[in-house]
PyMOL Python script that loads the backbone (N, CA, C, O; Angstrom):
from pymol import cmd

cmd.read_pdbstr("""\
ATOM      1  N   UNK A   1      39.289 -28.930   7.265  1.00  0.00           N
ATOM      2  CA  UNK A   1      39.122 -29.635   6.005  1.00  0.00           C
ATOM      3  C   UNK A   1      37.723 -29.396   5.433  1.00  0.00           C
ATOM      4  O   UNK A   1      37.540 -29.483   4.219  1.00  0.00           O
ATOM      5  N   UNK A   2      36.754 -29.103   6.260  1.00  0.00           N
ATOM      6  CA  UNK A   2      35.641 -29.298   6.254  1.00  0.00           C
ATOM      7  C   UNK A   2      35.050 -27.755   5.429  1.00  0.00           C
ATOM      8  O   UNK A   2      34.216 -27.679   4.527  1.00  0.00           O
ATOM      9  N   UNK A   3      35.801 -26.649   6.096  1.00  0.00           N
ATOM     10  CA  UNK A   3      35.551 -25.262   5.366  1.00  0.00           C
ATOM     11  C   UNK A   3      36.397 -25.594   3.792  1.00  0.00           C
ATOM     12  O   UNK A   3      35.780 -25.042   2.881  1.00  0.00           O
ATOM     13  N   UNK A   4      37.297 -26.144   3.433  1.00  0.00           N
ATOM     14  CA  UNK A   4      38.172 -26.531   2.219  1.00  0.00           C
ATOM     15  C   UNK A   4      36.918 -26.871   1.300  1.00  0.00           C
ATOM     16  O   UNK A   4      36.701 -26.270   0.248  1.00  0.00           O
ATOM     17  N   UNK A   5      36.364 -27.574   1.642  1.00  0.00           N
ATOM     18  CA  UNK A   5      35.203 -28.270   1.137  1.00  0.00           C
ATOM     19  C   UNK A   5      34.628 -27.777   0.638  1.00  0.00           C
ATOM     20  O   UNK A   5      34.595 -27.799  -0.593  1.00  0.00           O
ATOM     21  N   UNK A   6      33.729 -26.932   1.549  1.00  0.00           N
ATOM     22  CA  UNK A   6      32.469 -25.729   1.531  1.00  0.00           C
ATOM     23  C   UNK A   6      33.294 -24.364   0.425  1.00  0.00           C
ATOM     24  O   UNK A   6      32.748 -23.653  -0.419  1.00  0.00           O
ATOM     25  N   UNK A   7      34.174 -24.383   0.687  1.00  0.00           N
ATOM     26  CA  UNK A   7      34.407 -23.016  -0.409  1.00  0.00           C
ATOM     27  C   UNK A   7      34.915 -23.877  -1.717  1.00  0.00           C
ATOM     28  O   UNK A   7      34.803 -23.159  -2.710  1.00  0.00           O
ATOM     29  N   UNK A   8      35.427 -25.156  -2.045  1.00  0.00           N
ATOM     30  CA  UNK A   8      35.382 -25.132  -3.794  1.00  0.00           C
ATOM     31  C   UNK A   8      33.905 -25.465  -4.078  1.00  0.00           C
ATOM     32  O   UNK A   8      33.299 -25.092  -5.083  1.00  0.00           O
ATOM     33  N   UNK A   9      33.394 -26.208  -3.081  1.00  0.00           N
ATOM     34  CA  UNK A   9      31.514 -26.564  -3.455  1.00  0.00           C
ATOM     35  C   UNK A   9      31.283 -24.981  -4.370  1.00  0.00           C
ATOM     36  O   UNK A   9      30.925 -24.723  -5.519  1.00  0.00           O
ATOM     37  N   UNK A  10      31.747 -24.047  -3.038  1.00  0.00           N
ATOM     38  CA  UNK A  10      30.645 -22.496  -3.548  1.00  0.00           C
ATOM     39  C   UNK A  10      31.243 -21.886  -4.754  1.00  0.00           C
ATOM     40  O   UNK A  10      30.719 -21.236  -5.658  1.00  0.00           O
ATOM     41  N   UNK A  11      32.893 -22.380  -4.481  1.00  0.00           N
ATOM     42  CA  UNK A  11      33.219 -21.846  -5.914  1.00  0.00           C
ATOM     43  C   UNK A  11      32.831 -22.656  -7.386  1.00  0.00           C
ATOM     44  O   UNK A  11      32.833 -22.189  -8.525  1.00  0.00           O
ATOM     45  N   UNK A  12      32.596 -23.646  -7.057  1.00  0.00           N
ATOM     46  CA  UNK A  12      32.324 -24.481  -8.546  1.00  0.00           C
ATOM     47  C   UNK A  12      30.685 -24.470  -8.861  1.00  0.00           C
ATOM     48  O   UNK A  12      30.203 -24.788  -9.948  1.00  0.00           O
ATOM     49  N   UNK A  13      29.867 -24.008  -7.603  1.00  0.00           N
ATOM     50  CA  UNK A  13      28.472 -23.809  -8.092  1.00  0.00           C
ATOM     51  C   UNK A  13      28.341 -22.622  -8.639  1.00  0.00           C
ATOM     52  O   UNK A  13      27.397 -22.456  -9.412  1.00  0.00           O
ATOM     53  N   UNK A  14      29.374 -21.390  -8.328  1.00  0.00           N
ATOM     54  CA  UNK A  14      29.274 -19.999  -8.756  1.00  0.00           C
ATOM     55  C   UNK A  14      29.383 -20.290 -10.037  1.00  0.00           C
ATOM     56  O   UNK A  14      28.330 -20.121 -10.652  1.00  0.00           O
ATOM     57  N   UNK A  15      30.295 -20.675 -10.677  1.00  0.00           N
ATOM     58  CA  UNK A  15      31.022 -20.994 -11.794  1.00  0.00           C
ATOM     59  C   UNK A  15      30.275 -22.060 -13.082  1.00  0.00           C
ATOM     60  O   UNK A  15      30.620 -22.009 -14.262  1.00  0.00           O
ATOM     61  N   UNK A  16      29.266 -22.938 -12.562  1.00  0.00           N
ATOM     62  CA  UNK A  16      28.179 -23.856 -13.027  1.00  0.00           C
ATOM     63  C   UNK A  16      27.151 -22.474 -13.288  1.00  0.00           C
ATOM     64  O   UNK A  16      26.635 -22.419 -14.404  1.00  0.00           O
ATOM     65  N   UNK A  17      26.977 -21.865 -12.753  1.00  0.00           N
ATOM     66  CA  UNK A  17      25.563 -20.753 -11.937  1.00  0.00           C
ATOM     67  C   UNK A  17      25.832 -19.825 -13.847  1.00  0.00           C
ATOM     68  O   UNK A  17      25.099 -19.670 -14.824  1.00  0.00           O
ATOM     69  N   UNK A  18      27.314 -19.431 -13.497  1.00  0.00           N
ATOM     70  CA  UNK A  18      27.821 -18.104 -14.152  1.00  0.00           C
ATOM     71  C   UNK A  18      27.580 -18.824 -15.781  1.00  0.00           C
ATOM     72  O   UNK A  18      27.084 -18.205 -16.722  1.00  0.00           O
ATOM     73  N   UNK A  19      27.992 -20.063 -15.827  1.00  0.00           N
ATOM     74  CA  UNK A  19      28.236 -21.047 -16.978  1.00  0.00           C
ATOM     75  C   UNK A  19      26.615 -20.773 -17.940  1.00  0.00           C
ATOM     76  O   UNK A  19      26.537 -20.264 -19.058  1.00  0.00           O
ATOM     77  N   UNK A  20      25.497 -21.273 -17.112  1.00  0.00           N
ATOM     78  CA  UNK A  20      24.298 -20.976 -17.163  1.00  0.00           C
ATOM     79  C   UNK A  20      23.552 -19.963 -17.387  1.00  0.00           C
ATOM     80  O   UNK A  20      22.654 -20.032 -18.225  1.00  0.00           O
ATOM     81  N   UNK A  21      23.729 -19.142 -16.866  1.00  0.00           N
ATOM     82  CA  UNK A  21      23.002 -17.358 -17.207  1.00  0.00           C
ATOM     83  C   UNK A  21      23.775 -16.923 -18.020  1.00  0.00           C
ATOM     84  O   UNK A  21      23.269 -15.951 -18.581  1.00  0.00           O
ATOM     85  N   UNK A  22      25.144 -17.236 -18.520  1.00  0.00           N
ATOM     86  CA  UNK A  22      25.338 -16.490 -19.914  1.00  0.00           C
ATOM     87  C   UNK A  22      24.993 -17.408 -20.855  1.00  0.00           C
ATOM     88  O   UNK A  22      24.467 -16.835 -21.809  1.00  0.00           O
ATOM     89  N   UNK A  23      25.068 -18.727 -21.016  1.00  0.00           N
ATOM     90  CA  UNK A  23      24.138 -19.135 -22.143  1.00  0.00           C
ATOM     91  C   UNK A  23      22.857 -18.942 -22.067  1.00  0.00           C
ATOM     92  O   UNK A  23      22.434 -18.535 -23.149  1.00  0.00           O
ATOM     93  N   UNK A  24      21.742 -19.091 -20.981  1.00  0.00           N
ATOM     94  CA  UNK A  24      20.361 -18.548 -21.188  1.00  0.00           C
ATOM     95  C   UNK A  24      20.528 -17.200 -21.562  1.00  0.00           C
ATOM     96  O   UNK A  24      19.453 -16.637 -21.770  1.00  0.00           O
ATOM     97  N   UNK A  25      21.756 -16.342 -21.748  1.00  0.00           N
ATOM     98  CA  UNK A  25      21.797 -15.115 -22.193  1.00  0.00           C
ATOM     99  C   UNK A  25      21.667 -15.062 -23.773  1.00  0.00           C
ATOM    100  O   UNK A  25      20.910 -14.501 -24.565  1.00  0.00           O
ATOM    101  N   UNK A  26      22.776 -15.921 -23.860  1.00  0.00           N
ATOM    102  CA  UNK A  26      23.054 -15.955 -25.196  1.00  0.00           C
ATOM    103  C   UNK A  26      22.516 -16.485 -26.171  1.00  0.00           C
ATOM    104  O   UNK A  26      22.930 -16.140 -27.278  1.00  0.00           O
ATOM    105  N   UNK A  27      21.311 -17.595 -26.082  1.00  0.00           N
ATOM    106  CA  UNK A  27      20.126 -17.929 -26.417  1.00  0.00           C
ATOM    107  C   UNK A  27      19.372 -17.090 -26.710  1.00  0.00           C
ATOM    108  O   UNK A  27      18.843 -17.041 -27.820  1.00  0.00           O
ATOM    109  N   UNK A  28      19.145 -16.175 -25.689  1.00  0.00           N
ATOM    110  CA  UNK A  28      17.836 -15.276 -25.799  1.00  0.00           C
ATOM    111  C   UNK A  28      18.609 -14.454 -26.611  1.00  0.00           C
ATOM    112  O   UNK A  28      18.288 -14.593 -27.792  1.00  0.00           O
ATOM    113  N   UNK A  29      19.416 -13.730 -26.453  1.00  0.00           N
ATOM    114  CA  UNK A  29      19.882 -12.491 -27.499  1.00  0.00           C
ATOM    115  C   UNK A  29      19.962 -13.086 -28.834  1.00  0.00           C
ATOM    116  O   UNK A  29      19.986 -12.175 -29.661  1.00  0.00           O
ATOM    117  N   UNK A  30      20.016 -14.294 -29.409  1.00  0.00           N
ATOM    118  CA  UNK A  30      20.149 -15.197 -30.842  1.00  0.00           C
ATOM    119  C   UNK A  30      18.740 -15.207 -31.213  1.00  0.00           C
ATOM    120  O   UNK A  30      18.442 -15.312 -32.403  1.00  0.00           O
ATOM    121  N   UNK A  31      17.851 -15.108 -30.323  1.00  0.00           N
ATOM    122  CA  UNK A  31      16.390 -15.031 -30.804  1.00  0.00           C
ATOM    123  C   UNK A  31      15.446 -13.668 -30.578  1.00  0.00           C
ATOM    124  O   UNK A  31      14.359 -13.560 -31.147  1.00  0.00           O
ATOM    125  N   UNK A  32      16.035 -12.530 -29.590  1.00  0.00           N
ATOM    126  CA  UNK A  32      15.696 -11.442 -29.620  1.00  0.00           C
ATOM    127  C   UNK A  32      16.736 -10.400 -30.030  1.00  0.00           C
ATOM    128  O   UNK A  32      16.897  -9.503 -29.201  1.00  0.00           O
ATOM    129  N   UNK A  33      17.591 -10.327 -31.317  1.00  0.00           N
ATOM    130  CA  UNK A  33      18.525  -9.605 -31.226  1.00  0.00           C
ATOM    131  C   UNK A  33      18.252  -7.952 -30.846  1.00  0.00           C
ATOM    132  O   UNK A  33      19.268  -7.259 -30.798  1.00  0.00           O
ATOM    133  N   UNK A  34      16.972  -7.300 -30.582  1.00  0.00           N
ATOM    134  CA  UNK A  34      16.521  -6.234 -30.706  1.00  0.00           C
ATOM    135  C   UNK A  34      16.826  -6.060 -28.886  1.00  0.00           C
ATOM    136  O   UNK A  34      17.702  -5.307 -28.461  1.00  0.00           O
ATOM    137  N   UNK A  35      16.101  -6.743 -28.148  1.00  0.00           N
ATOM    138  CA  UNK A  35      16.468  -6.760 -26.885  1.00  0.00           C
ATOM    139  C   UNK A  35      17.830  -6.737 -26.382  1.00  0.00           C
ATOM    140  O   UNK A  35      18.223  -6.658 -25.218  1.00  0.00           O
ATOM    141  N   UNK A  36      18.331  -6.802 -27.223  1.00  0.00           N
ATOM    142  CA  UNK A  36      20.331  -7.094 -26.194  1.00  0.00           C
ATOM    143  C   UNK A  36      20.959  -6.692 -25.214  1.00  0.00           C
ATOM    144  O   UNK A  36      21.615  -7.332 -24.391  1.00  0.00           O
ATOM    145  N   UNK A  37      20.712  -5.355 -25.319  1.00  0.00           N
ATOM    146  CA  UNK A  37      20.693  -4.311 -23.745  1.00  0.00           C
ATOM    147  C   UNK A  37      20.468  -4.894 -22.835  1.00  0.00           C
ATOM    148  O   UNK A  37      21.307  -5.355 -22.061  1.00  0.00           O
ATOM    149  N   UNK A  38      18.488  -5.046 -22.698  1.00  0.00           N
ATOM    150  CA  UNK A  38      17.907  -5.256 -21.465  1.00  0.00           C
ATOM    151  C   UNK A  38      18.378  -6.818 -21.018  1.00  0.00           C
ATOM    152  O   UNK A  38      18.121  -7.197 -19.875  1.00  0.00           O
ATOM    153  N   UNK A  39      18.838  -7.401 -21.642  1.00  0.00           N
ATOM    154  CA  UNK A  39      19.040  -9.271 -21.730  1.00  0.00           C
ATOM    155  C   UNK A  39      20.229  -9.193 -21.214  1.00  0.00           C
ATOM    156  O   UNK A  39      20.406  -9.908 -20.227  1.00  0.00           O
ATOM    157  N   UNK A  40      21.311  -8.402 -21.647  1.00  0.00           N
ATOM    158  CA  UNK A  40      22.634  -8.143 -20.820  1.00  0.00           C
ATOM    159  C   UNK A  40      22.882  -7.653 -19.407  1.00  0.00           C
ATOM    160  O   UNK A  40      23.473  -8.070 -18.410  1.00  0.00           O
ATOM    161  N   UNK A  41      22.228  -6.667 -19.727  1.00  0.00           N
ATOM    162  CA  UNK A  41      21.582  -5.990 -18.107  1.00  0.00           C
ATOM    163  C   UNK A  41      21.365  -6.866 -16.844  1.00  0.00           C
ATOM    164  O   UNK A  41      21.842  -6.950 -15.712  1.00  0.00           O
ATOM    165  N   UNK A  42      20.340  -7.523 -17.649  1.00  0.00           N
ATOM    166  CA  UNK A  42      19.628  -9.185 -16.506  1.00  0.00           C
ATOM    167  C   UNK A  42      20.714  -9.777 -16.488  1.00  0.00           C
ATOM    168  O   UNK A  42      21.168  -9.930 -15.354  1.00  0.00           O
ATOM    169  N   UNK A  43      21.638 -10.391 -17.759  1.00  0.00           N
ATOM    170  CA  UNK A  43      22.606 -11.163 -17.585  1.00  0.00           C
ATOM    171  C   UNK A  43      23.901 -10.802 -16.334  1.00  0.00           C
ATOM    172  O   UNK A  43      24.579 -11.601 -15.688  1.00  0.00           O
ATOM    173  N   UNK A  44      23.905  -9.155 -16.315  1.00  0.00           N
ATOM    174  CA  UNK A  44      24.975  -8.950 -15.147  1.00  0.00           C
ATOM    175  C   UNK A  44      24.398  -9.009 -14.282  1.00  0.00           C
ATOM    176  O   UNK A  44      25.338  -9.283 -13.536  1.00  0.00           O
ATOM    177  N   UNK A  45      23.344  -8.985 -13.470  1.00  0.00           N
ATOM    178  CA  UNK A  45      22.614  -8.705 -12.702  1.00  0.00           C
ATOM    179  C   UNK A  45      22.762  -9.790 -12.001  1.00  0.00           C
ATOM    180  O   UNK A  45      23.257  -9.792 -10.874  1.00  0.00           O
ATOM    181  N   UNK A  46      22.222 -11.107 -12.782  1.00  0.00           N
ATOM    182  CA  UNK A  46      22.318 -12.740 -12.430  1.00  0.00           C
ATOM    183  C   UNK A  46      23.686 -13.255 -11.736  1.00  0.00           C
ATOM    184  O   UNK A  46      23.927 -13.847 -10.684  1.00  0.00           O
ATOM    185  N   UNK A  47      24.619 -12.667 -13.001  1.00  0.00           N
ATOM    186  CA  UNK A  47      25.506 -12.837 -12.981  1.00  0.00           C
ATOM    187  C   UNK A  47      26.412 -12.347 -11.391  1.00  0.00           C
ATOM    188  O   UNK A  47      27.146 -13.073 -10.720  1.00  0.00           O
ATOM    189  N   UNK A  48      26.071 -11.009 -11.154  1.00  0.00           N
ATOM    190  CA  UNK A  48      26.793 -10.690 -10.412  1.00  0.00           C
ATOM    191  C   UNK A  48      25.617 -11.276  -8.820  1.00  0.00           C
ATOM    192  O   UNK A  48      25.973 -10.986  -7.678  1.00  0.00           O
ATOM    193  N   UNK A  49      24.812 -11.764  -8.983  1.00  0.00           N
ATOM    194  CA  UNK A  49      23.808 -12.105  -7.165  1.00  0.00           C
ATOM    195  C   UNK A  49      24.648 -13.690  -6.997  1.00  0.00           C
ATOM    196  O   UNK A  49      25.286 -14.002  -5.991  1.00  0.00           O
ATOM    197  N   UNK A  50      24.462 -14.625  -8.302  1.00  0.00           N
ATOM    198  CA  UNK A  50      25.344 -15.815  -8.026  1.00  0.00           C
ATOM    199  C   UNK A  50      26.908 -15.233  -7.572  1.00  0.00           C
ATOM    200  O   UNK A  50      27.321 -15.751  -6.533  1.00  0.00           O
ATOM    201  N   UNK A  51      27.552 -14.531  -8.019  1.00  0.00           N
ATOM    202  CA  UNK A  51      28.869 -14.760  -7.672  1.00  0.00           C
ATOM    203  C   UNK A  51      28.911 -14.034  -5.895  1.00  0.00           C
ATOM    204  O   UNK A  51      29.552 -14.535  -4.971  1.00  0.00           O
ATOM    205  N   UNK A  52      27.995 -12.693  -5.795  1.00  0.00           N
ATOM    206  CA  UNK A  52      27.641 -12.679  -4.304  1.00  0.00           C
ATOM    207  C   UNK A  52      27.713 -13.787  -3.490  1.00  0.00           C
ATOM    208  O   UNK A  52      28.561 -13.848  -2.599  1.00  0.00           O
ATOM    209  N   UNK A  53      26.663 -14.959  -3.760  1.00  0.00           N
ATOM    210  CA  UNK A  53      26.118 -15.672  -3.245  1.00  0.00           C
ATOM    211  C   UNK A  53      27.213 -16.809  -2.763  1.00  0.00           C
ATOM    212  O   UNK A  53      27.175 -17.603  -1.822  1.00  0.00           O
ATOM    213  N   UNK A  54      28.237 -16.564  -3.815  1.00  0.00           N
ATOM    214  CA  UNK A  54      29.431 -17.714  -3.663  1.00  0.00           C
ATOM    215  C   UNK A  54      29.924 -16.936  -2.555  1.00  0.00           C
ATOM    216  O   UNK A  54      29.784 -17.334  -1.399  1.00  0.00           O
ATOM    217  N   UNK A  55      30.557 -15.727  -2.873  1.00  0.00           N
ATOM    218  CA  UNK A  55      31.256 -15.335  -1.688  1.00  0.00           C
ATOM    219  C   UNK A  55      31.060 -15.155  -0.710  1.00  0.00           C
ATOM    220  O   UNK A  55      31.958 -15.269   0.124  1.00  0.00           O
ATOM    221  N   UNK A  56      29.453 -14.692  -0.274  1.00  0.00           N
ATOM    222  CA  UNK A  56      29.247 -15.174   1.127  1.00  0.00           C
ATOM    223  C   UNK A  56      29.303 -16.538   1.707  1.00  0.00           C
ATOM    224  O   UNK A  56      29.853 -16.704   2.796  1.00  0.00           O
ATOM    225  N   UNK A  57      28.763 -17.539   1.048  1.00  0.00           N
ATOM    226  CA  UNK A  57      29.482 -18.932   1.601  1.00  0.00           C
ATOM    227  C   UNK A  57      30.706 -18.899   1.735  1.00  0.00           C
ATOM    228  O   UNK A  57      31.015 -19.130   2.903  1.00  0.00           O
ATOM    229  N   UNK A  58      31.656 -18.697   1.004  1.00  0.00           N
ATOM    230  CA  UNK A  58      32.912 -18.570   1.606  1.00  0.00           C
ATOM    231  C   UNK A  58      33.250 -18.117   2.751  1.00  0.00           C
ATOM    232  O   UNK A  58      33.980 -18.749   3.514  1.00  0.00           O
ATOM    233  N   UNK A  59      32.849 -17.172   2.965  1.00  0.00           N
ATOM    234  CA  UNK A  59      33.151 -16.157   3.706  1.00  0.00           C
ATOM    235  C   UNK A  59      32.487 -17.069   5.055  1.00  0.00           C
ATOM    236  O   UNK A  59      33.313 -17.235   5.952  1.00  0.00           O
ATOM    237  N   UNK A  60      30.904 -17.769   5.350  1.00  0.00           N
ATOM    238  CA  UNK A  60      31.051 -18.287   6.143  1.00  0.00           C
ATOM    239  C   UNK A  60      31.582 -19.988   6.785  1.00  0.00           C
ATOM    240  O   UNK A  60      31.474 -20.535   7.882  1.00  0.00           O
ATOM    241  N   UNK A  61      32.082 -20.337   5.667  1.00  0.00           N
ATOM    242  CA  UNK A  61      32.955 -21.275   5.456  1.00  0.00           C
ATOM    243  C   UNK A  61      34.377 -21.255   6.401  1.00  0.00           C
ATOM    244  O   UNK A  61      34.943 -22.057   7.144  1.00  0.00           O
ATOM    245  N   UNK A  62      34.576 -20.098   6.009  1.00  0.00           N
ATOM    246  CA  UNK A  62      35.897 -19.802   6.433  1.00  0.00           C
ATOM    247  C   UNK A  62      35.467 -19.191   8.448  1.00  0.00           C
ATOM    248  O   UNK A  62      36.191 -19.388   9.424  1.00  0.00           O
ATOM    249  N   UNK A  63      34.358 -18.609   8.429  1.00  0.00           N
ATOM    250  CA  UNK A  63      33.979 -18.371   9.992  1.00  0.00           C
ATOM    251  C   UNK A  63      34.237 -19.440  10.681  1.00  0.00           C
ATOM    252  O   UNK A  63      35.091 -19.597  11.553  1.00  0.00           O
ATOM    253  N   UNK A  64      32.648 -20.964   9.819  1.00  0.00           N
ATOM    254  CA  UNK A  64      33.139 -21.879  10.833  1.00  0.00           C
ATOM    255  C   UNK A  64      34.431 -23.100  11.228  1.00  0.00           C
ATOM    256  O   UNK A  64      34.426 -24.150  11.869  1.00  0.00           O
ATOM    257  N   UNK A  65      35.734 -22.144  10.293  1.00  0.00           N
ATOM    258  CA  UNK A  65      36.599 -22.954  10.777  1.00  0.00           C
ATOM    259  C   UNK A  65      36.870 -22.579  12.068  1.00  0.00           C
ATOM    260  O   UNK A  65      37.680 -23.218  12.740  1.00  0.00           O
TER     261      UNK A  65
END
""", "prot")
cmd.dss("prot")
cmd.show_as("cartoon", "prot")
cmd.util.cbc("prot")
cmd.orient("prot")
């Protein structure tokens, strides 16, 4: 029950995480429209270490069952 737990925690912080870096994305590109590239770039970047970050908790979530 206890790993059940630990993986929607990691999935709903991924998902809060993901929620977050595309609006600080989308902020910044509304005020630097010249930058958009490099701001997107960062944005996958962010984007993709949080959703890492979920899946390794899962992943040891699911070990210490």
């Amino acid at each position: 029950m206890g790993a059940g737990i630990a993986a929607g925690l990691a999935a709903l912080g991924a998902g809060i995480g993901d929620g977050l870096i595309v609006a600080a994305a989308m902020n910044n590109i509304s005020r630097q429209p010249e930058r958009t590239k490099e701001i997107k770039s960062l944005m996958f970047i962010g984007i993709g270490l949080a959703e890492a970050l979920a899946i390794i908790s899962i992943v040891i979530s699911f070990m210490i069952m």
